[in-house]
Biopython code that builds the backbone (N, CA, C, O; Angstrom):
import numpy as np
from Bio.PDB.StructureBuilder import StructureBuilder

atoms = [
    (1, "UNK", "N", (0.850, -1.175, 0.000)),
    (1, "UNK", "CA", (0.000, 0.000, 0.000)),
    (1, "UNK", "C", (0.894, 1.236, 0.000)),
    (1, "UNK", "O", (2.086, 0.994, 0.194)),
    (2, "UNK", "N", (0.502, 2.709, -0.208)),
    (2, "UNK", "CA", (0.947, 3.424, 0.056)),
    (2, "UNK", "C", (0.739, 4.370, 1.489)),
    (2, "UNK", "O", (-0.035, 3.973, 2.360)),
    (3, "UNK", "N", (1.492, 5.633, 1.642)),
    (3, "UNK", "CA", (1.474, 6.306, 2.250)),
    (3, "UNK", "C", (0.782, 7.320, 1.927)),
    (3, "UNK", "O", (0.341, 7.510, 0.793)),
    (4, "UNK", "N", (0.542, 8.445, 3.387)),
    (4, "UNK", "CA", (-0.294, 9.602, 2.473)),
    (4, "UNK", "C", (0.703, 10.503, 1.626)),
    (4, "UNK", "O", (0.219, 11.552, 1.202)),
    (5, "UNK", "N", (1.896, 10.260, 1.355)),
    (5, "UNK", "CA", (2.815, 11.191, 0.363)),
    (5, "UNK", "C", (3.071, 10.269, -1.013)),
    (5, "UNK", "O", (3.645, 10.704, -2.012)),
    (6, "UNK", "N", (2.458, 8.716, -0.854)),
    (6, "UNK", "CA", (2.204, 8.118, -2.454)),
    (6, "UNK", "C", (3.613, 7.000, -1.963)),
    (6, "UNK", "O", (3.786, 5.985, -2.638)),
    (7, "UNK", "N", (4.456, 7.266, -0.886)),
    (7, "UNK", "CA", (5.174, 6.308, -1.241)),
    (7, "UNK", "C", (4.976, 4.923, -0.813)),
    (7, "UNK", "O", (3.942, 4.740, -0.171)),
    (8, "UNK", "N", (5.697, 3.939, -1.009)),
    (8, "UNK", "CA", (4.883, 2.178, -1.309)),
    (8, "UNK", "C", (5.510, 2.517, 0.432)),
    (8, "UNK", "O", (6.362, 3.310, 0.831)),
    (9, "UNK", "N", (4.608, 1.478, 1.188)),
    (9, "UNK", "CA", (5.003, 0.789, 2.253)),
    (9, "UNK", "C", (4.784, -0.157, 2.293)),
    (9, "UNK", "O", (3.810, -0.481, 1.614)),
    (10, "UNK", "N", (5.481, -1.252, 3.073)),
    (10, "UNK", "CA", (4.829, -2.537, 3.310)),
    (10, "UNK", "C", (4.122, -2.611, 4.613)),
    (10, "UNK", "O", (4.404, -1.907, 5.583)),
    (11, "UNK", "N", (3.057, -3.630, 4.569)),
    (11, "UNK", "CA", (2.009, -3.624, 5.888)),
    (11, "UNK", "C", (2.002, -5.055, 5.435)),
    (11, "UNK", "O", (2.251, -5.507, 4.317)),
    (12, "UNK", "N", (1.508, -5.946, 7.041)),
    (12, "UNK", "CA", (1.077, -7.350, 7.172)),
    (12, "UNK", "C", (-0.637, -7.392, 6.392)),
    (12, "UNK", "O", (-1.555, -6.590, 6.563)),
    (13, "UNK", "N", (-0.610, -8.306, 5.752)),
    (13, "UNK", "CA", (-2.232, -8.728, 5.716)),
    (13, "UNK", "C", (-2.568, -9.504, 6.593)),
    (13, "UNK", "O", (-1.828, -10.449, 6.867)),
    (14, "UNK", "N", (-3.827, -9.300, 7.291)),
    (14, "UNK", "CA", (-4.472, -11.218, 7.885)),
    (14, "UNK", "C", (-5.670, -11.004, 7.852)),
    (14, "UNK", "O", (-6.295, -9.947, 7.934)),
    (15, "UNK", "N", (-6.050, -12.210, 7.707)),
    (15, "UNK", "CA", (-7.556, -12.639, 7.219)),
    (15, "UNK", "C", (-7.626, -12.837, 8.858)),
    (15, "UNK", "O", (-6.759, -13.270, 9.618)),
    (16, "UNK", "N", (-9.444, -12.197, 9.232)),
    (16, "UNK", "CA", (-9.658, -12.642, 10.189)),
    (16, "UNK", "C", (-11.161, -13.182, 10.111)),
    (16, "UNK", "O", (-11.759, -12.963, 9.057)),
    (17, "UNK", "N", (-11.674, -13.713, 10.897)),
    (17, "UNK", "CA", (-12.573, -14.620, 11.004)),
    (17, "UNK", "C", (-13.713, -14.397, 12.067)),
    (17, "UNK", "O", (-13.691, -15.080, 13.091)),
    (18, "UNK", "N", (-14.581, -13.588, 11.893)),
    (18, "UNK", "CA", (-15.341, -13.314, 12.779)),
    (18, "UNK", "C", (-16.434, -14.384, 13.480)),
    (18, "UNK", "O", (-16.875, -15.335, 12.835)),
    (19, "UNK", "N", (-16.867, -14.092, 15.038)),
    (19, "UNK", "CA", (-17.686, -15.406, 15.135)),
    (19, "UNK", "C", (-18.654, -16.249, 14.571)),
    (19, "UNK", "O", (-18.852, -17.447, 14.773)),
    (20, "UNK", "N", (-19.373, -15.257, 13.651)),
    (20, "UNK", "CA", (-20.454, -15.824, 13.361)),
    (20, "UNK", "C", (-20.158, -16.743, 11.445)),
    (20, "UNK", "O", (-20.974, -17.187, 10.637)),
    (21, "UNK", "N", (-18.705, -16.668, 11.424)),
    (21, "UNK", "CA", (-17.805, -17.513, 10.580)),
    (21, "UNK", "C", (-17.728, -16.506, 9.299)),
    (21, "UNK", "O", (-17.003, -16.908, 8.389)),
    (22, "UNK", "N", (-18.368, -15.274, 9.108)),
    (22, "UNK", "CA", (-17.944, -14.400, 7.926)),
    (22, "UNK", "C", (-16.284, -14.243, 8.023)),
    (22, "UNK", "O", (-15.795, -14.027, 9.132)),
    (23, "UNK", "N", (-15.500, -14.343, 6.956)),
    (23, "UNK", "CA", (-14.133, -13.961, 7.202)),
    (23, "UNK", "C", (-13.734, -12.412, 5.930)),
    (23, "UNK", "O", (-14.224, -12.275, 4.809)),
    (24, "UNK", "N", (-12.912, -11.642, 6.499)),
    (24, "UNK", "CA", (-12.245, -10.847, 5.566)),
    (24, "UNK", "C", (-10.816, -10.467, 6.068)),
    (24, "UNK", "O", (-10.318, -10.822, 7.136)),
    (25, "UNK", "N", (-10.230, -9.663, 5.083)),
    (25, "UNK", "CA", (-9.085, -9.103, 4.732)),
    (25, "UNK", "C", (-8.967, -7.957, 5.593)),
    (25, "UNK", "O", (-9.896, -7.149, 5.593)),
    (26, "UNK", "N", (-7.638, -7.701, 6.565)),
    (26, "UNK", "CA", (-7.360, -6.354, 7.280)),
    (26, "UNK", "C", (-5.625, -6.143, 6.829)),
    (26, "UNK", "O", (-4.820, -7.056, 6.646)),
    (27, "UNK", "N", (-5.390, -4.788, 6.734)),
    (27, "UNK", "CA", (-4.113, -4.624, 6.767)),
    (27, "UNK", "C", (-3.653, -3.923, 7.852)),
    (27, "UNK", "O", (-4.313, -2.966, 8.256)),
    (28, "UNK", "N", (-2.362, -4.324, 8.531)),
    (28, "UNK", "CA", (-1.696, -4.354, 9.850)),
    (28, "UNK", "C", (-0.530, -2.871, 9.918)),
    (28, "UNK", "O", (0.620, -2.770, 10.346)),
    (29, "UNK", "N", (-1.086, -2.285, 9.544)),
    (29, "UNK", "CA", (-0.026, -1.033, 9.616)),
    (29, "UNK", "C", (0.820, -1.130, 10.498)),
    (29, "UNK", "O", (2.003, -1.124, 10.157)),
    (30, "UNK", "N", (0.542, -1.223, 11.597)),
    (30, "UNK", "CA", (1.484, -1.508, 13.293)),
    (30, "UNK", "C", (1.105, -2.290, 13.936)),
    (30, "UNK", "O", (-0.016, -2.309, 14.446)),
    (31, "UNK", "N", (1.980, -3.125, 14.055)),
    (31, "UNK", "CA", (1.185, -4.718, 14.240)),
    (31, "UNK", "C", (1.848, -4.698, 16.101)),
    (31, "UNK", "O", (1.835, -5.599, 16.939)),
    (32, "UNK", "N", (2.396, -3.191, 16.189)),
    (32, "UNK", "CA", (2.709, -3.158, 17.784)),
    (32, "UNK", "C", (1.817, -1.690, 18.048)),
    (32, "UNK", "O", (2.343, -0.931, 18.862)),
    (33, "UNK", "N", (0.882, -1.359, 17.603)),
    (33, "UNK", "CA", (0.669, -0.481, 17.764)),
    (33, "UNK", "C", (-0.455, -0.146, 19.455)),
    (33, "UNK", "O", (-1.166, -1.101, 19.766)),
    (34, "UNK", "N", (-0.521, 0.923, 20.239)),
    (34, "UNK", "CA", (-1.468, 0.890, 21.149)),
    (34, "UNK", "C", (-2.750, 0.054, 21.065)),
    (34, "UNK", "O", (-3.045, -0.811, 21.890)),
    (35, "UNK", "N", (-3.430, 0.363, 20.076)),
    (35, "UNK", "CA", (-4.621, 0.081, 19.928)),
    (35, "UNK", "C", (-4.426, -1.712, 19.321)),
    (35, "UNK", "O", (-5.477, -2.247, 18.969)),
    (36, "UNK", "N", (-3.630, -2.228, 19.260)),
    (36, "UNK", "CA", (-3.295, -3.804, 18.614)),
    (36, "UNK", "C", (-3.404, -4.635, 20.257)),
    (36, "UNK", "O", (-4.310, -5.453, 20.414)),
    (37, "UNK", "N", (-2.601, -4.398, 21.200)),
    (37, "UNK", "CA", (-2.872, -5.336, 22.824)),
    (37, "UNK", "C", (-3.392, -4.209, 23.694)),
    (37, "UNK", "O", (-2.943, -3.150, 24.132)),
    (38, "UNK", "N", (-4.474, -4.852, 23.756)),
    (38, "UNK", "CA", (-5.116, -3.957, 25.205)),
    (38, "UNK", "C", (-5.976, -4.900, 26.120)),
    (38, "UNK", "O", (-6.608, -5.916, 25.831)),
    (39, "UNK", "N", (-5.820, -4.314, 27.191)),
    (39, "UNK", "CA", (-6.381, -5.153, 28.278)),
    (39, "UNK", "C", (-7.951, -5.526, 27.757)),
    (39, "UNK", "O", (-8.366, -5.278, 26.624)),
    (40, "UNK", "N", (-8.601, -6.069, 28.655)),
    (40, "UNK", "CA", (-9.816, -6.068, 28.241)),
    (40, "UNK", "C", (-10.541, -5.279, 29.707)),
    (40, "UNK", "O", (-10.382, -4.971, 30.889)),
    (41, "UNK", "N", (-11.559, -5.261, 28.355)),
    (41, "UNK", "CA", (-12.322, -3.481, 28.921)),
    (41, "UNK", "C", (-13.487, -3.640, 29.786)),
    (41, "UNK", "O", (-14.412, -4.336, 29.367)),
    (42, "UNK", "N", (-13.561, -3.155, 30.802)),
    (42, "UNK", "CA", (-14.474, -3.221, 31.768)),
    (42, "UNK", "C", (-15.406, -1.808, 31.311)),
    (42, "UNK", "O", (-14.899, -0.690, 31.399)),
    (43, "UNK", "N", (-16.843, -2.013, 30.810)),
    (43, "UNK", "CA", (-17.518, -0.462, 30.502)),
    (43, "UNK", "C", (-18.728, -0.545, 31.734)),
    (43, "UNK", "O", (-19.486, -1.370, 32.243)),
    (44, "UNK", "N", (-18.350, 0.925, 31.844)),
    (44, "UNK", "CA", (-19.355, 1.125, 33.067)),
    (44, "UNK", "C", (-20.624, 1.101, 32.665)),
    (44, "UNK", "O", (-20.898, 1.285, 31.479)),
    (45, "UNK", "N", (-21.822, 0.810, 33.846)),
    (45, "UNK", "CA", (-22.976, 0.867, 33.281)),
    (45, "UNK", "C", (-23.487, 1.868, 32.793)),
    (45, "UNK", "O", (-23.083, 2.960, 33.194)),
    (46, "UNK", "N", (-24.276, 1.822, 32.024)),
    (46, "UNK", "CA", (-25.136, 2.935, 31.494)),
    (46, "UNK", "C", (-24.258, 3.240, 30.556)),
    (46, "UNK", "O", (-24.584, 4.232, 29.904)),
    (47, "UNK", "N", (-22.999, 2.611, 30.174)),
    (47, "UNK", "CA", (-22.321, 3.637, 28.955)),
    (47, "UNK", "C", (-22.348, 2.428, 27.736)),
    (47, "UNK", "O", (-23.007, 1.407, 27.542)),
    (48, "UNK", "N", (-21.378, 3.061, 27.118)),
    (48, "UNK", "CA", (-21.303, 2.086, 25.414)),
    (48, "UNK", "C", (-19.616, 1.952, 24.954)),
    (48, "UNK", "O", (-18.786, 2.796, 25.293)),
    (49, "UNK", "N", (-19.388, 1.105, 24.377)),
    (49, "UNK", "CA", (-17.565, 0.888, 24.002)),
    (49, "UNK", "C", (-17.599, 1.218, 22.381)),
    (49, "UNK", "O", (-17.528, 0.395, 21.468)),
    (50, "UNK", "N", (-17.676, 2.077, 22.322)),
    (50, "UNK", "CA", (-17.617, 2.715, 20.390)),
    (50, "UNK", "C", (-16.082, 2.350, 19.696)),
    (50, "UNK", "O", (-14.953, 2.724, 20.010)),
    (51, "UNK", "N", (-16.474, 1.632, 18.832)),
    (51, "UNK", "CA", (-14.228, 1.539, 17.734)),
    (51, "UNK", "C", (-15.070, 1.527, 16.512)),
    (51, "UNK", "O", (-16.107, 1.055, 16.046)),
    (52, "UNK", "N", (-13.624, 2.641, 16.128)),
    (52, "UNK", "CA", (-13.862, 3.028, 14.318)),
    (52, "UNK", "C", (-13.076, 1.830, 13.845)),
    (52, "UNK", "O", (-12.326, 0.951, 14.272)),
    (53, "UNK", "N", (-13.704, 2.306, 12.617)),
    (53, "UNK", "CA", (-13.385, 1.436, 11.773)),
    (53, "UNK", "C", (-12.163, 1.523, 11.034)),
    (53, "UNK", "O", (-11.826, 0.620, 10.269)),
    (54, "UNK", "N", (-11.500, 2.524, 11.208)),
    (54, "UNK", "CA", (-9.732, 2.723, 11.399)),
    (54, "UNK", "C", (-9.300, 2.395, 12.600)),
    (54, "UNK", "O", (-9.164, 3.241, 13.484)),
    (55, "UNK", "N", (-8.946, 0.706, 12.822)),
    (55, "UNK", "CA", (-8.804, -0.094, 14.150)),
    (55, "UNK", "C", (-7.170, 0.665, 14.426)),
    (55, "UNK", "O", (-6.915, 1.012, 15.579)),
    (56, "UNK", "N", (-6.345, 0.841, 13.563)),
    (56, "UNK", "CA", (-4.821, 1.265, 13.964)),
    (56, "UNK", "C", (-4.672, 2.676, 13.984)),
    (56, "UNK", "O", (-3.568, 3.061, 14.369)),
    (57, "UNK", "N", (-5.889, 3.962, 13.519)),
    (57, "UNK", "CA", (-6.247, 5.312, 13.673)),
    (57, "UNK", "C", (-7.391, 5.700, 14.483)),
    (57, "UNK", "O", (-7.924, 6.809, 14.504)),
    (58, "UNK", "N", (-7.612, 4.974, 14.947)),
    (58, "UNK", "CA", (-8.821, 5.579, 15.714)),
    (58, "UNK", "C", (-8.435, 5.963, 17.063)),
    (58, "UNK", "O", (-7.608, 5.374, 17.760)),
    (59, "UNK", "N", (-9.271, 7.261, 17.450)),
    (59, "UNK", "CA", (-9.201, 7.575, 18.964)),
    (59, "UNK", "C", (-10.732, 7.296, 19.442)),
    (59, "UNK", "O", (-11.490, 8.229, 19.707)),
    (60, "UNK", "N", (-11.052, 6.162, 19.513)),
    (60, "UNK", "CA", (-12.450, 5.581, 19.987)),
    (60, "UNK", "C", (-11.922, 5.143, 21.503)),
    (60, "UNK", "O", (-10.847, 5.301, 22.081)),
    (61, "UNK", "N", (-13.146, 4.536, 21.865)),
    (61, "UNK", "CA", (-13.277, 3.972, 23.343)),
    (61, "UNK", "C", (-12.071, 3.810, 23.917)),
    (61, "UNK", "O", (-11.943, 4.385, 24.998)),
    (62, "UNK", "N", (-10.984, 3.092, 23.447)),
    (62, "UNK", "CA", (-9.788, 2.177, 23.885)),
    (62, "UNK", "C", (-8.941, 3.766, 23.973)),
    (62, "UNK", "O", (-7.794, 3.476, 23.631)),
    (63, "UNK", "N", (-8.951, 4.189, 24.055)),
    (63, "UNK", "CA", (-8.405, 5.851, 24.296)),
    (63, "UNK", "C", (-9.234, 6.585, 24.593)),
    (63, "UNK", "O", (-10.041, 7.238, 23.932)),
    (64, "UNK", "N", (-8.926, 6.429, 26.251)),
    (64, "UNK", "CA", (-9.519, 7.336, 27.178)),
    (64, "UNK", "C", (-9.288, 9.064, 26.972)),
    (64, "UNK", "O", (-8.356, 9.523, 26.312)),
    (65, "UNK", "N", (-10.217, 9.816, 27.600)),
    (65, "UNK", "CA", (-10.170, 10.839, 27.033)),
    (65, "UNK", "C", (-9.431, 11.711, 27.687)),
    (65, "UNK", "O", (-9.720, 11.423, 28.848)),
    (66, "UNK", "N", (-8.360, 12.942, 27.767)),
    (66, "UNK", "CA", (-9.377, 14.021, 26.548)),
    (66, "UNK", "C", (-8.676, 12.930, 25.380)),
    (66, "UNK", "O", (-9.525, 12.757, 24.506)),
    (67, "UNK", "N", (-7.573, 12.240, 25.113)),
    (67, "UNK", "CA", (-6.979, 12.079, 23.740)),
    (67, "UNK", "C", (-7.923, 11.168, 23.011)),
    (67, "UNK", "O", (-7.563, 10.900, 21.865)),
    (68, "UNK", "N", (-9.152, 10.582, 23.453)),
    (68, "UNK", "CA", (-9.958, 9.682, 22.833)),
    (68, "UNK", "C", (-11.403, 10.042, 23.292)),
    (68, "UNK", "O", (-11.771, 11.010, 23.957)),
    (69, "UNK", "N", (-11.966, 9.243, 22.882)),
    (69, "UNK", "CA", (-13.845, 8.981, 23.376)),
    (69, "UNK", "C", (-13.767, 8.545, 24.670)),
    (69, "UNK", "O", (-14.381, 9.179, 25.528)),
    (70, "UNK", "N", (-13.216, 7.715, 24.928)),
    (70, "UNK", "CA", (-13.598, 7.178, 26.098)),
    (70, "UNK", "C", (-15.023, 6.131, 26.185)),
    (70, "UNK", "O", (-15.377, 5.839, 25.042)),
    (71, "UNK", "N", (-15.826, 5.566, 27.155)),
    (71, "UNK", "CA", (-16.511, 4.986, 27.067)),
    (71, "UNK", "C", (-17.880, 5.693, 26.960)),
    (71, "UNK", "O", (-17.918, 6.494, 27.894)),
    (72, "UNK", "N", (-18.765, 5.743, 26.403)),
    (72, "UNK", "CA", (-19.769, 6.783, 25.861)),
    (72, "UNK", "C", (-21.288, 6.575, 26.672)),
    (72, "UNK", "O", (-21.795, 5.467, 26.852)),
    (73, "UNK", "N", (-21.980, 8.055, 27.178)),
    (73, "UNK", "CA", (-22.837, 7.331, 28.357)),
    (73, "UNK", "C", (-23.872, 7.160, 27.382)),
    (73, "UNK", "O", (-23.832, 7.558, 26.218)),
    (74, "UNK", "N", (-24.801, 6.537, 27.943)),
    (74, "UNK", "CA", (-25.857, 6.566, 26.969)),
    (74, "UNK", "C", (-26.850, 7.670, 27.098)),
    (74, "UNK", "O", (-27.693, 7.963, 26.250)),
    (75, "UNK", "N", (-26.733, 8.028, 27.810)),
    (75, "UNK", "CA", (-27.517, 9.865, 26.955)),
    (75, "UNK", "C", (-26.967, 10.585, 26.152)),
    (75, "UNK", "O", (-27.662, 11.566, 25.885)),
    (76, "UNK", "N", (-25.709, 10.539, 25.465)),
    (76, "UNK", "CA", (-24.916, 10.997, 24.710)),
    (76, "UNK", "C", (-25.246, 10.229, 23.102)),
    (76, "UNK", "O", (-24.719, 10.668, 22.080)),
    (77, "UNK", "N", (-26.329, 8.866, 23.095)),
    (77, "UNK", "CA", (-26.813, 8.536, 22.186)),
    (77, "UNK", "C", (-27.578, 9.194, 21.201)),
    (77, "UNK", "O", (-28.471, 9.661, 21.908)),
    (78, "UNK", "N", (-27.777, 9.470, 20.305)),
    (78, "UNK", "CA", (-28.862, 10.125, 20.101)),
    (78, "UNK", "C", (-29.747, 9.069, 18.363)),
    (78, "UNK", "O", (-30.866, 9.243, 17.879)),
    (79, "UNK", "N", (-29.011, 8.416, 18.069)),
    (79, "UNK", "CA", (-29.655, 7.947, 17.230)),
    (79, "UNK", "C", (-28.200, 6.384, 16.460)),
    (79, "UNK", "O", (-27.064, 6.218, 16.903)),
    (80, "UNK", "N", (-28.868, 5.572, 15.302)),
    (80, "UNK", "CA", (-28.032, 5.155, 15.255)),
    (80, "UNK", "C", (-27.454, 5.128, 13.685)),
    (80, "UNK", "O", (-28.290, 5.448, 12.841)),
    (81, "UNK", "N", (-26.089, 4.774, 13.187)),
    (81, "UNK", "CA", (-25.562, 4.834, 11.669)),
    (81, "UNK", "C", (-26.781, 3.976, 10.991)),
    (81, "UNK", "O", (-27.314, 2.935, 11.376)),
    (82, "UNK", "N", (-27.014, 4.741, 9.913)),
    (82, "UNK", "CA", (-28.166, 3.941, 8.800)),
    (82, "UNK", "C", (-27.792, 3.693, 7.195)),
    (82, "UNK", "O", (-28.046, 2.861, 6.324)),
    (83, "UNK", "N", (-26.954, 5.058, 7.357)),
    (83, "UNK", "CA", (-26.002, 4.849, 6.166)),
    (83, "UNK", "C", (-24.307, 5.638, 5.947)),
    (83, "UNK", "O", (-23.807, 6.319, 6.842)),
    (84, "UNK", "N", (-23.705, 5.412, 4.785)),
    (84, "UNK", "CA", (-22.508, 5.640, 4.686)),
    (84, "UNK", "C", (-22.380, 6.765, 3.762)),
    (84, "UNK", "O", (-22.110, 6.527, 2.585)),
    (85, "UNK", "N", (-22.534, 7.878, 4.138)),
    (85, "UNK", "CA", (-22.740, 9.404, 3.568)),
    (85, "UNK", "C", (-21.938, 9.383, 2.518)),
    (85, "UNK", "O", (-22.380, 9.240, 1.378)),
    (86, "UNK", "N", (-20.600, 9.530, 2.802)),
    (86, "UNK", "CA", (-19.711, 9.954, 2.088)),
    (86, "UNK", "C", (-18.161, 9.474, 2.282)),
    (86, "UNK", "O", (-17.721, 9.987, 3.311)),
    (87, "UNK", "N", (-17.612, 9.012, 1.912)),
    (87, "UNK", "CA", (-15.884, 8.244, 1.531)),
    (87, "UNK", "C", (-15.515, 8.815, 0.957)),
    (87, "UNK", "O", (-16.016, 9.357, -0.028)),
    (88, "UNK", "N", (-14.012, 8.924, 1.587)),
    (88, "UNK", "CA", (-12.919, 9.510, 0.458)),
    (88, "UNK", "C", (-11.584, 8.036, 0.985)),
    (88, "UNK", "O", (-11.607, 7.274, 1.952)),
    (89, "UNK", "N", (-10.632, 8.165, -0.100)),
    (89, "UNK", "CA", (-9.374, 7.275, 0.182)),
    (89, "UNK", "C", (-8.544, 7.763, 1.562)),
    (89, "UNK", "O", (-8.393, 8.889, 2.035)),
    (90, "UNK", "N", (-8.286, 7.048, 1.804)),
    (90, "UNK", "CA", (-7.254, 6.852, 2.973)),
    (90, "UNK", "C", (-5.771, 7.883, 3.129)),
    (90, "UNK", "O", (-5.004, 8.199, 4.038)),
    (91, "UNK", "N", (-5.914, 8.151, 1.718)),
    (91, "UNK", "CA", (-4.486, 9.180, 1.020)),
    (91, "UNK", "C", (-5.458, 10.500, 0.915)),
    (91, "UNK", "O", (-5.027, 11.462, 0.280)),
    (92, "UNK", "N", (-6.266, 10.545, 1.291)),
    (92, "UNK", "CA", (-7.104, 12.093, 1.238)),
    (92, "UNK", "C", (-7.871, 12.358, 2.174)),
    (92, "UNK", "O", (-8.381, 11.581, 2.982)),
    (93, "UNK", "N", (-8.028, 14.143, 2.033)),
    (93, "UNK", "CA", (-8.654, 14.198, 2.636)),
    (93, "UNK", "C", (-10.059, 15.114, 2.377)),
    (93, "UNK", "O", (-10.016, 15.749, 1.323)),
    (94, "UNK", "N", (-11.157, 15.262, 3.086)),
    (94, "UNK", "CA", (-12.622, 15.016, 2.174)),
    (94, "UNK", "C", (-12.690, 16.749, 2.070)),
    (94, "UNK", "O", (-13.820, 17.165, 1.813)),
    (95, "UNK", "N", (-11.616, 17.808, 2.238)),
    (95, "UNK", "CA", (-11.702, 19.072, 2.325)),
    (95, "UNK", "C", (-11.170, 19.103, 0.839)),
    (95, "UNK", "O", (-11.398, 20.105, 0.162)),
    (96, "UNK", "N", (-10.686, 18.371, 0.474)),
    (96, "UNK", "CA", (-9.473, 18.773, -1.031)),
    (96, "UNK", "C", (-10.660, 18.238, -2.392)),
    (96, "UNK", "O", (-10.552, 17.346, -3.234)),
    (97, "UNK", "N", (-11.481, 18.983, -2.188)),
    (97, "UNK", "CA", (-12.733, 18.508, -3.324)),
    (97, "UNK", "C", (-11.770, 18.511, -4.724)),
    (97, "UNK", "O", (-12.433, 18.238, -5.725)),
    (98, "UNK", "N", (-10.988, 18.651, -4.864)),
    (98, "UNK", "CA", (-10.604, 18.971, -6.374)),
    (98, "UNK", "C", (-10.391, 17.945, -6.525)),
    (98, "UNK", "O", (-10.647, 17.698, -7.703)),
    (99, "UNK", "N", (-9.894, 16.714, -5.809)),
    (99, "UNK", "CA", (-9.366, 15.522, -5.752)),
    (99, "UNK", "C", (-10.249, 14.311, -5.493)),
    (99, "UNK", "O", (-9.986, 13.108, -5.472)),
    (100, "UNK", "N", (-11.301, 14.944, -5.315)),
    (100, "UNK", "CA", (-12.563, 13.824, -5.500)),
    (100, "UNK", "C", (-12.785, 13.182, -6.576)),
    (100, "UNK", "O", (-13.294, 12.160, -6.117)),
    (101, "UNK", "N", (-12.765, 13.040, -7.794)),
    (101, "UNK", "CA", (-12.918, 12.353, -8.774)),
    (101, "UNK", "C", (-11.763, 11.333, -8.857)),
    (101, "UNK", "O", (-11.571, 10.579, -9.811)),
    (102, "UNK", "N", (-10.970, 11.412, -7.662)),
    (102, "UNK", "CA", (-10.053, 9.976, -8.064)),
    (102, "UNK", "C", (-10.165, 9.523, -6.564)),
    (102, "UNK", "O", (-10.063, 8.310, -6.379)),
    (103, "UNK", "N", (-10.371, 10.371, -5.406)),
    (103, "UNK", "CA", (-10.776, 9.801, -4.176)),
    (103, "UNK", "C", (-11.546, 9.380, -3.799)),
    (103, "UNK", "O", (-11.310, 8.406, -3.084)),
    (104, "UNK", "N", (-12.712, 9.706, -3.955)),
    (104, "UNK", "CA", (-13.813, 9.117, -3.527)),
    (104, "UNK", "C", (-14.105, 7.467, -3.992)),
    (104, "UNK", "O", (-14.040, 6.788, -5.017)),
    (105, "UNK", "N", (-14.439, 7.311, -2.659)),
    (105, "UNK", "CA", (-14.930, 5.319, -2.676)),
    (105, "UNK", "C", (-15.981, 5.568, -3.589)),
    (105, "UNK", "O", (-16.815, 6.218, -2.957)),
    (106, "UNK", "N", (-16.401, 5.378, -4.823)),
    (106, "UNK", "CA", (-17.544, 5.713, -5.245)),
    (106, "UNK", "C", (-18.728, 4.777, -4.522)),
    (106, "UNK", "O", (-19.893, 5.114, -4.311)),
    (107, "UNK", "N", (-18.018, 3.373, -4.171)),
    (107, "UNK", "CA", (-19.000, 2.085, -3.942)),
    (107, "UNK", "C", (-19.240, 2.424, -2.500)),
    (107, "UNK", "O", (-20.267, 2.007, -1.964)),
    (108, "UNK", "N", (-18.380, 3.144, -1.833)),
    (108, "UNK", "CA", (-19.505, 3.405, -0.397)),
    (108, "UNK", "C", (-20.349, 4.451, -0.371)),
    (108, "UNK", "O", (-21.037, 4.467, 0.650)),
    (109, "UNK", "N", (-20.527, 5.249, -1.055)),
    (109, "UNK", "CA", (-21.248, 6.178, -1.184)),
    (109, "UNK", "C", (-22.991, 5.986, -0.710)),
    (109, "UNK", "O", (-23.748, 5.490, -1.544)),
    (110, "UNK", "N", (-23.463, 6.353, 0.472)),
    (110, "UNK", "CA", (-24.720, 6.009, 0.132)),
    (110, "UNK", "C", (-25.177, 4.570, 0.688)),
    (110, "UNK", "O", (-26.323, 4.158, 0.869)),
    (111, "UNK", "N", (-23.968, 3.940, 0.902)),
    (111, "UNK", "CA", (-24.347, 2.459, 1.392)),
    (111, "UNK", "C", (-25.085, 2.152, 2.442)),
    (111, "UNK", "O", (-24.657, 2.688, 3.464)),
    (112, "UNK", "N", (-26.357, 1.270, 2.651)),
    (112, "UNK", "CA", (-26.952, 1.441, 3.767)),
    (112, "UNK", "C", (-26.316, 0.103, 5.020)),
    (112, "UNK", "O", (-26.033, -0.979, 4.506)),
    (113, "UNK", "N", (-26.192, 0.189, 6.039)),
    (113, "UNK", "CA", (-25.671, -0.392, 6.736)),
    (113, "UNK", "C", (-27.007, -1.129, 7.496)),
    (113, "UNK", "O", (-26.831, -1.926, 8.418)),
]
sb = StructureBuilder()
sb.init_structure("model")
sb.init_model(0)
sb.init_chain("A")
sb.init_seg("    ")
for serial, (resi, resn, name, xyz) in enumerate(atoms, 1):
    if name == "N":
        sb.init_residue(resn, " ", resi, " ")
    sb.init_atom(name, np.array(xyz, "f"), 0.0, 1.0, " ", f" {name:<3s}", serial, name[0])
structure = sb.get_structure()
């Protein structure tokens, strides 16, 4: 894959295997990274454990706050994802509209979850 300046890096692949036996493809950017071993998480009641879906970029639950979310109460809910607005690539970012016609995921666009 590349970097966000275009140059090649190498990253681990692994297929993982979720319980209910669907399997797919992840790539391992930092295969030591914080968010790769963490204890396991005790969430207080009344709250929620939120992780993006950038498992090696995300400042979700597993990064307490201010530098993360933290564990989320549930009055802080207010509704839930129904669909997938808008994607751009991983090498962009969604302010640089000029660069949308080669960034944009076209296939998530709109996707309903």
């Amino acid at each position: 894959t590349t970097d966000e300046f275009g140059a090649k890096v190498n990253v681990q692949r692994w297929k993982e295997t979720l319980p209910n036996g669907v399997s797919y493809e992840t790539l391992d950017q930092d295969p030591n990274g914080f968010e790769d071993n963490t204890p396991i998480y005790e969430v207080p009641p009344d709250h929620y454990f939120m992780m993006g879906d950038n498992r090696d970029n995300s400042t979700d639950s597993r990064v307490p706050p201010p530098a993360g979310v933290g564990y989320v109460p549930f009055e802080n809910l207010v509704g839930r994802a129904e669909v997938i607005f808008f994607s751009v690539d991983k090498n962009a970012h969604a302010w640089e509209f000029w660069k949308w016609p080669w960034t944009i995921r076209w296939d998530r666009l709109f996707k309903t979850l």
